[in-house]
C-alpha positions as CSV (number, residue, x, y, z in Angstrom):
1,X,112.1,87.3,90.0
2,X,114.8,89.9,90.3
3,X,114.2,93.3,88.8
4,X,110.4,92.1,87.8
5,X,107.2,92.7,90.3
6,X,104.1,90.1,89.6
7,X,100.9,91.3,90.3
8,X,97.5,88.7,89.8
9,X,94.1,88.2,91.0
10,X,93.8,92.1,91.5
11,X,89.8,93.1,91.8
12,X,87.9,96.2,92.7
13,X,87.7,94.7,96.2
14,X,88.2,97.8,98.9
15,X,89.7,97.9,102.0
16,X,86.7,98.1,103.8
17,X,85.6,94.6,101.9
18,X,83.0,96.1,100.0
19,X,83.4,95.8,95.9
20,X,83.6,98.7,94.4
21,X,80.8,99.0,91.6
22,X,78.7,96.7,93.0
23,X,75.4,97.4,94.3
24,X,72.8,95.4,96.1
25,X,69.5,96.6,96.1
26,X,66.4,95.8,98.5
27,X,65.6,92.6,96.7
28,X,68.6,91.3,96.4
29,X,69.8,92.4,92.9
30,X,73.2,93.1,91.7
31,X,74.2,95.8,89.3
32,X,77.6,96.1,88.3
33,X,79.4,99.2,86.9
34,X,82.2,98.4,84.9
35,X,83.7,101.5,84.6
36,X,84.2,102.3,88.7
37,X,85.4,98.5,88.5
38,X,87.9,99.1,86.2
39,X,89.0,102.3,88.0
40,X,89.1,100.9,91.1
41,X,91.2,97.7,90.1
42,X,93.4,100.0,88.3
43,X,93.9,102.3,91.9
44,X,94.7,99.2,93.6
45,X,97.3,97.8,90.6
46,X,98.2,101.5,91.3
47,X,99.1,101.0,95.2
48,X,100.5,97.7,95.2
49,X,103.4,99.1,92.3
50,X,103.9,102.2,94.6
51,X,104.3,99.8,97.9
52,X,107.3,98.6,95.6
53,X,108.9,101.7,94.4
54,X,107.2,101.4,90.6
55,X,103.9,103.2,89.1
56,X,101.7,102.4,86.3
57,X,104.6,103.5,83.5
58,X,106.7,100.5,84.7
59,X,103.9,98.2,83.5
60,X,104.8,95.5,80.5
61,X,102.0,93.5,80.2
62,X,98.6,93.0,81.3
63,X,96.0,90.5,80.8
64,X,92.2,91.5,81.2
65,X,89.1,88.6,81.4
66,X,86.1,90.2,81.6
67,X,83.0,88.1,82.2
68,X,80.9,89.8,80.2
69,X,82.1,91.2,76.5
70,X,79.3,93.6,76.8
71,X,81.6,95.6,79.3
72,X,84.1,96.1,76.8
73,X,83.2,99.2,76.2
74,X,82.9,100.7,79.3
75,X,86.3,99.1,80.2
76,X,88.2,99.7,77.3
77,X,87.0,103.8,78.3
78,X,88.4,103.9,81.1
79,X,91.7,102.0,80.5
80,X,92.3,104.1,78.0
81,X,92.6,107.2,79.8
């Protein structure tokens, strides 16, 4: 790909395996927080461009699916800063 760096499939997964933003309480139910998700998938984008010799200002495109539009908002926060 030459000069160009493709990056996919990137989660909030951790390297410990755990998700981050996801909690799992004592009956089994999941509540996810969109906004550590969203930080923490942008930390790893963040450390897979570094391993390469880029950051997040060499970035052209992204493309986001979220699988819930209600978590726009929280989202759309905290790519924005």
């Amino acid at each position: 790909a030459g000069d160009l760096l493709f990056v996919s499939g990137t989660s909030s997964r951790l390297p410990d395996n755990r998700i981050a933003g996801a909690e799992v309480d004592a009956m089994g139910t999941t509540t996810l927080d969109i906004r550590v998700q969203t930080r923490a998938v942008i930390e790893n984008i963040r450390d897979i461009l570094a391993s390469a010799g880029a950051g997040l200002a060499d970035v052209v495109e992204i493309s986001t699916f979220l699988v819930n539009m209600n978590d726009f908002g929280g989202y759309n926060q905290v790519y924005g800063e």
